[in-house]
N, C-alpha and C positions, 0 to 999 in steps of 0.2 A: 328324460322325455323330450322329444322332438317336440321344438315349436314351432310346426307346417307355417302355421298362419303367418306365420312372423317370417319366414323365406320369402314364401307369396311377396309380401309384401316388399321385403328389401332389393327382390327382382323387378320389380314393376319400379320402386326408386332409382335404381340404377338407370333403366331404362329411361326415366324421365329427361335423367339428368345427363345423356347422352343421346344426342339429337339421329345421330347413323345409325344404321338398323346392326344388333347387334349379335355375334353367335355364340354356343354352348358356353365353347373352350374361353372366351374373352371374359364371360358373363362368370364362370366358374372362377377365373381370377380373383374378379372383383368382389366378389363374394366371401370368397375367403378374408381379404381385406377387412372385412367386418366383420370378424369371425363366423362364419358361416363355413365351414369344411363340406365342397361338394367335387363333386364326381363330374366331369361332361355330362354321361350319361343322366346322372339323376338331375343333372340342370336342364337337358331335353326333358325329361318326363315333368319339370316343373314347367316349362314352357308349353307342354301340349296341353296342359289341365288348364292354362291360363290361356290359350289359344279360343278351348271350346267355352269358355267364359265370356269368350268374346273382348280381353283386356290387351291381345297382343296380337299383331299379325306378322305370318312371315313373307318375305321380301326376296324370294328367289333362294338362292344359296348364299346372299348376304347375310340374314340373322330376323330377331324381330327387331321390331317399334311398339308404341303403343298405338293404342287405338282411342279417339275420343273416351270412350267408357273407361278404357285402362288411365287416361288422364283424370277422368271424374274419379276412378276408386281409391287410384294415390292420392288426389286429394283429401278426399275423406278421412284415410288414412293419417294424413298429416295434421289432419285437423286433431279429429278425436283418437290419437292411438289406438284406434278398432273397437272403440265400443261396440257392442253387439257382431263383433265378426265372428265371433262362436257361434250366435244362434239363425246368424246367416248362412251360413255355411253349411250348419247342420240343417235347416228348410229346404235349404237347395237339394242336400244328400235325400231327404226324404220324398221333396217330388219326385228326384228321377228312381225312387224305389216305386216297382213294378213289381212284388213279390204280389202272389195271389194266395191265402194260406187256403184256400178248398182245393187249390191244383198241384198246391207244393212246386210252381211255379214262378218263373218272374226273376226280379234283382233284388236284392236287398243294400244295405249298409254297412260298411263294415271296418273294421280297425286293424293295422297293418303292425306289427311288434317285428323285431327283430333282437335275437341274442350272439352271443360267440359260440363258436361250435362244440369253446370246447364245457360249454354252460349248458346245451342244448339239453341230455337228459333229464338234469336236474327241473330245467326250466319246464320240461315235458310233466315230470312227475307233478310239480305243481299245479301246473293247469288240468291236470286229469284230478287235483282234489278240489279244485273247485267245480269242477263239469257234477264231481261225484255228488257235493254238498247240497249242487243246484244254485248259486249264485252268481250266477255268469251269463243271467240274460236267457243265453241259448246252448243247450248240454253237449256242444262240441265246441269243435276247433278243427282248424287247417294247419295244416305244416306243409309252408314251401320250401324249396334253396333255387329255382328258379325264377327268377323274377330281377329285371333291373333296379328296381328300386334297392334291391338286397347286395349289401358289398362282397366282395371274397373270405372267407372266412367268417360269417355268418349265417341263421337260417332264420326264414321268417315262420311268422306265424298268422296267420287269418282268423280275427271272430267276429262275429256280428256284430255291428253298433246298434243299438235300442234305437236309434232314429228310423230303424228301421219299420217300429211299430207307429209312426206318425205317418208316415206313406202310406201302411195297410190299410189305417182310418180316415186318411185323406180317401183313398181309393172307394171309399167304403159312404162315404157322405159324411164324416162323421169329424166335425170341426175339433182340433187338437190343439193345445199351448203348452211347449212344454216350459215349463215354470222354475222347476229349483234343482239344482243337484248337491244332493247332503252324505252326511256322515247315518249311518242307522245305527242303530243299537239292539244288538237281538241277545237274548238272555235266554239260553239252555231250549232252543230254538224258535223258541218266540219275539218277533220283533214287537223293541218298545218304545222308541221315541228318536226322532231324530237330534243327533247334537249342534249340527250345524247346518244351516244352509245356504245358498247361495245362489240368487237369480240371476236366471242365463241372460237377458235383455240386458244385462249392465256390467257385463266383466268383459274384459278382454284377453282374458284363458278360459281352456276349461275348467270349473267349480272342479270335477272331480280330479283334474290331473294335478292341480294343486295341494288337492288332499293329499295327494299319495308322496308327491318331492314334500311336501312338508312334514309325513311321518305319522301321520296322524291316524292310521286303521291300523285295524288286527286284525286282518282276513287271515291270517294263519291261524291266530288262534281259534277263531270260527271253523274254520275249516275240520279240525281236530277237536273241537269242545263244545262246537255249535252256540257260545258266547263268544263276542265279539262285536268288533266296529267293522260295518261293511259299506260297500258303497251304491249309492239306490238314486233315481231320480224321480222326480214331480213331475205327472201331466196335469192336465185340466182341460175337462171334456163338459159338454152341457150334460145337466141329469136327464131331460128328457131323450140321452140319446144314449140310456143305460142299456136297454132292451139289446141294442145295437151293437151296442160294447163288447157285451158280455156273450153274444154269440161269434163276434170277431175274437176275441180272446180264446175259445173255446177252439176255434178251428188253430189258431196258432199254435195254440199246446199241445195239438195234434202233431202237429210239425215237429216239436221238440224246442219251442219258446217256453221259456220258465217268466211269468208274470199273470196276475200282478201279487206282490206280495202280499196288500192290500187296497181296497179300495172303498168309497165311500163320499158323502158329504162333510165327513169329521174324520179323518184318519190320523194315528197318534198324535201328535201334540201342534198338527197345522191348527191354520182359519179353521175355524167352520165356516163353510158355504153352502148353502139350502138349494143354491142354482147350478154348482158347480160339482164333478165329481172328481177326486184326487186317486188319479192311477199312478201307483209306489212299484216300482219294477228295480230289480238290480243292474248293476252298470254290468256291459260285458269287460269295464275295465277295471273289474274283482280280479280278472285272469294275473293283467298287469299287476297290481296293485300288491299281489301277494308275491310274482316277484321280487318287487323292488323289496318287501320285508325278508323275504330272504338274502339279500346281498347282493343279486342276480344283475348284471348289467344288462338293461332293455331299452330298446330305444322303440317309441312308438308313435304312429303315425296317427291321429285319433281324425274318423271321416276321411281315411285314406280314399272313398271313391265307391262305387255300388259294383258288383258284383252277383253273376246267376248264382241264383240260390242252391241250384246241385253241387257246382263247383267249391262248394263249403263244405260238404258232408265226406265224412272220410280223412282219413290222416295225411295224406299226399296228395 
């Protein structure tokens, strides 16, 4: 699994620690130095995202610097090793989501995987048993092989990320937190208690990318026996703004959003909160997740960036 956040951040070090504004090809050396194996290319596209962040600027045809803010973020960084840089990052991804589900419209969120070409079918058949079982967020997938971010000899793949559904409810008036991302446990297709969880305010990876390098699901055998450990996360929305919820839900499932798995004041084995409602949606990174149990080399970009929501539907 790609650990974005952690490039982000070893480029903005770099940069600190080199006062001349610096470019691709130099910045792609140094990188490697840290084991970091990068492309020119994908070290432009890391610097353009870091750009419109506002953490780097560029200097004619010299390179970048930082910027004030890119000096405050590296420090924070070196402070706290990025506590909450997950669930900042994913906020961020969520405001600039402009999806409208009455219009089938707008941007959404989304997660960037890539495999080898010569793993590409197998990797396909997979992701179509999860699209089939319904655990995957959203009932498709994109398949690219054009795109920079993608080396020679591999092909990517596009799914939705779930941040997507805190944009529609921001859009919507409807205050959202998302709160934990666990293990589920579903039993001959009924889900029954989560195993683990994991609040996003205080890790510095993703809760579920961890599950998946740690070994820890059975989305294949869900997928095939409809028991299994899947992967699901926690919002938390006010009750009084259930009315609200439940007809934005309704229009996303129009779209072809698979959530929420459940919802409620008490849902399997949380809190109960009499104020609060717990919306349980699957990750779209079930897709991942059952690669990796299959053997499958994938490397994935998780909040690769928002994306129009037509540009998703369809295999190419």
């Amino acid at each position: 699994m790609i650990r974005t956040e952690r490039k982000y951040i070893e480029i903005l070090r770099i940069l600190r620690e080199h006062q001349d504004p610096m470019g691709a090809k130099r910045l792609s050396e140094l990188m490697a130095e840290r084991g970091f194996v990068l492309s020119d290319r994908a070290v432009q596209y890391y610097l353009s995202y870091l750009d419109t962040m506002g953490f780097t600027e560029k200097i004619g045809n010299q390179g970048r610097i930082l910027t004030p803010a890119g000096m405050t973020e590296t420090d924070n960084a070196l402070v706290d090793d990025r506590i909450g840089f997950i669930i900042s990052k994913l906020e961020r991804l969520a405001y600039r989501s402009t999806f409208d589900p009455a219009t089938s419209t707008g941007d959404v969120a989304y997660n960037l995987s890539m495999v080898p070409e010569e793993s590409f079918e197998k990797a396909q058949a997979i992701f179509d048993n999860v699209a089939k079982i319904g655990c995957g967020f959203f009932n498709s997938y994109k398949v690219i092989d054009r795109d920079p971010r993608i080396p020679p000899g591999y092909v990517g793949f596009i799914t939705i990320c779930s941040i997507s559904m805190d944009g529609v409810f921001q859009r919507n008036g409807i205050p959202v937190k998302m709160a934990f991302g666990g293990r589920l446990e579903i039993e001959n297709g009924t889900p029954k208690q989560f195993r683990d969880l994991i609040g996003y305010r205080g890790t510095t990876i993703d809760p579920l990318e961890l599950f998946i390098s740690s070994g820890l699901t059975s989305i294949s055998q869900y997928t095939q026996s409809r028991t299994g450990i899947t992967l699901a996360n926690v919002r938390e929305v006010p009750v009084s703004a259930q009315q609200r919820v439940e007809e934005t839900i309704r229009l996303m499932n129009a779209c072809g959003f698979i959530f929420p798995v459940s919802m409620g004041s008490h849902v399997f084995n949380l809190p109960p909160n009499p104020y609060r409602l717990s919306i349980v949606a699957f990750s779209g990174l079930n897709y991942i997740g059952n690669c990796v149990e299959h053997g499958i080399e994938i490397r994935t970009e998780i909040g690769a960036g928002n994306i129009q929501f037509a540009k998703v539907l369809g295999d190419r």
